[in-house]
C-alpha positions in Angstrom: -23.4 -10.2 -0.6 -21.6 -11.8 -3.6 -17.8 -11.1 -4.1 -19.3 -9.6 -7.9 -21.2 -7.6 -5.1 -19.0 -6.6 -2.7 -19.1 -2.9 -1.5 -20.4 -1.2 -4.5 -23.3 -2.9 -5.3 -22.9 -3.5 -8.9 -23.6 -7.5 -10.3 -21.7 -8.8 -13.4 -23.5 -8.0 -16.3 -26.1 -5.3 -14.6 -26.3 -1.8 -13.9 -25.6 0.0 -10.9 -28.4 2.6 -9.7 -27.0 5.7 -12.2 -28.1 3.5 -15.3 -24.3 2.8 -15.9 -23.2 -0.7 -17.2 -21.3 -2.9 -14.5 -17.6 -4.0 -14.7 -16.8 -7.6 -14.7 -16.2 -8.8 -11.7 -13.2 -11.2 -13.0 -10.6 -10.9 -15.6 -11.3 -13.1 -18.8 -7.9 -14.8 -18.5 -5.2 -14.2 -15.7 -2.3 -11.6 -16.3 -4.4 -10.3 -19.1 -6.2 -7.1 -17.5 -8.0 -5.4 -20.4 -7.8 -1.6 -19.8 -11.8 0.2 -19.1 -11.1 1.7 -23.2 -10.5 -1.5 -24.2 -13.8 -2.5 -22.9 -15.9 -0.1 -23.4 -16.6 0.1 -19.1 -15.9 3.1 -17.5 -13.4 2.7 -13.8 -15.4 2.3 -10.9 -15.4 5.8 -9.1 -12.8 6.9 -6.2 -16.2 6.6 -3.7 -16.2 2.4 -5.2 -12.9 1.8 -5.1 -12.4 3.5 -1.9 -14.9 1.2 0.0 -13.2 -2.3 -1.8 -9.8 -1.2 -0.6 -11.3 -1.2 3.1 -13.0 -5.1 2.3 -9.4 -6.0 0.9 -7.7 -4.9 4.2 -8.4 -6.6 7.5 -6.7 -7.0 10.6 -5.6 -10.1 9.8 -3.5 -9.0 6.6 -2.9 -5.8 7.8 1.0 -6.4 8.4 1.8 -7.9 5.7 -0.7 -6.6 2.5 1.4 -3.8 0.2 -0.8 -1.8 -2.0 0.6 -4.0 -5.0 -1.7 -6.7 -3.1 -4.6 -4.0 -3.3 -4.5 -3.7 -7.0 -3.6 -7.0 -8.1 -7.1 -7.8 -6.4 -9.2 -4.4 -7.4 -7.8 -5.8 -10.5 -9.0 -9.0 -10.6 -12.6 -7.8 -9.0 -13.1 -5.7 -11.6 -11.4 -7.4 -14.6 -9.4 -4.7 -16.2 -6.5 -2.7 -15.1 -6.7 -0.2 -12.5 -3.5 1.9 -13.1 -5.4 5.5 -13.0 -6.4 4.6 -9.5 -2.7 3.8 -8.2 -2.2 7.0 -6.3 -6.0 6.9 -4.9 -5.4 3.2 -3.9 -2.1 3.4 -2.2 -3.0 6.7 -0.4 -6.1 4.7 0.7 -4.3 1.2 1.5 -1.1 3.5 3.8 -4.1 5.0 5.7 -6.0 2.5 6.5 -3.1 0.2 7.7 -1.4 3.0 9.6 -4.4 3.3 11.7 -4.6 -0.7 12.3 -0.7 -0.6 13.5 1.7 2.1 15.1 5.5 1.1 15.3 7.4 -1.1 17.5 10.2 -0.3 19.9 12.6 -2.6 18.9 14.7 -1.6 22.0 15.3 2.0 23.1 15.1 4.4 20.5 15.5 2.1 17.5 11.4 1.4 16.0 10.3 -1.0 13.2 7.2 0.6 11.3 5.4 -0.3 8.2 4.9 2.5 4.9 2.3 4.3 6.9 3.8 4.7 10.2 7.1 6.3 7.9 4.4 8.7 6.3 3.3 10.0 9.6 5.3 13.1 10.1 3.6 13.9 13.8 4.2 10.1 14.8 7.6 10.5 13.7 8.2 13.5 15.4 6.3 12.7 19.0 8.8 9.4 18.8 12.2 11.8 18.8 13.2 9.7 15.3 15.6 12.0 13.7 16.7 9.3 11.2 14.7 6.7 9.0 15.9 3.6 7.0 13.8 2.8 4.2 14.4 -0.7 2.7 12.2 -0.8 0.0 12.1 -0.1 -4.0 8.5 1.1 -4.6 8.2 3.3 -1.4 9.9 7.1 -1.1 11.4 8.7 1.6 8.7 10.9 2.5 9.7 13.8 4.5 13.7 14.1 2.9 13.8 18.0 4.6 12.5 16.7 8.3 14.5 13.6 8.5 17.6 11.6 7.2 17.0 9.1 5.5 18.9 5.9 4.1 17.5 4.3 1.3 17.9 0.9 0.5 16.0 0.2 -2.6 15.3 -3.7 -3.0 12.5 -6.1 -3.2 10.8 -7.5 -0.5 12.0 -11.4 -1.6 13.7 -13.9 -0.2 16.4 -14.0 -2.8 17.5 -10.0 -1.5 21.0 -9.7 -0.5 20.7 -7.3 2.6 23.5 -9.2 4.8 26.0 -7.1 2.2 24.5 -3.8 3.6 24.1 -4.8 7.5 27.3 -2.7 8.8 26.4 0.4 6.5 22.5 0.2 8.2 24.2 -0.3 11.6 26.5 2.1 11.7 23.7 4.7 10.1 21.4 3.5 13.5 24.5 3.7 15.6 25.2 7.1 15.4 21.1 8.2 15.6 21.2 6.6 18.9 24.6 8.3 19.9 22.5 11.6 19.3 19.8 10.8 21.2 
């Protein structure tokens, strides 16, 4: 099976079995993603998409891929931007990686989890976490009535500054594991 292939069966330039015309299974020039009016396509349909996202995420990526990984290749697959699928793809990409990997017990009572283990209210729960610290711009605090959250909204890059926010995050931890 071709990457033009992959899951969904459809070949550059051909038709898939419902007589529809194919996407393009590249983008004509990088950082130029045409949008599916622009060419005339149609997006590929939640069931397409769906299985890609599953060939995009493996194991071996599964700790580090962020669903801005996802579309950036969807994207590139398909040759066109993507954007009315966001919500289907990052539902899809937290799910699938949540199931790969649960949290880890840094030491007693203090966890390091990923965006799906912080979407899993009965995970959450079973572990006794009363408080969550989200470090992250593009991911919400999910459950704002069931837990207390600090947000710290920054990029996941090297050039952050989180050293400035340490005693703030530590003293927020501190007094969850006081509680407990």
């Amino acid at each position: 099976q071709t990457k033009a292939e992959g899951a969904s069966g459809l070949k550059k330039g051909g038709a898939n079995s419902e007589g529809r015309r194919s996407l393009p299974a590249v983008p004509k020039e990088e950082g130029d993603l045409p949008t599916s009016e622009e060419e005339g396509n149609d997006l590929p349909s939640e069931e397409i998409i769906l299985l890609k996202v599953k060939e995009i995420i493996t194991p071996k990526n599964a700790d580090t891929i962020t669903t801005r990984d996802v579309m950036d290749e969807l994207e590139s697959i398909y040759g066109m931007t993507l954007k009315p699928m966001k919500a289907l793809v990052a539902a899809e990409t937290i799910r699938i990686v949540g199931q790969m990997d649960g949290p880890d017990e840094i030491v007693e009572n203090l966890f390091l989890g990923n965006e799906y283990n912080a979407s899993d209210v009965s995970k959450l729960k079973s572990l006794g976490i009363k408080r969550v610290v989200n470090v992250t711009l593009e991911i919400k605090n999910f459950f704002p009535s069931e837990f207390e959250y600090m947000r710290i909204a920054v990029l996941d890059t090297p050039n952050e500054d989180l050293l400035s926010r340490f005693s703030e995050v530590i003293q927020f931890i501190d007094e969850a594991i006081d509680v407990c």
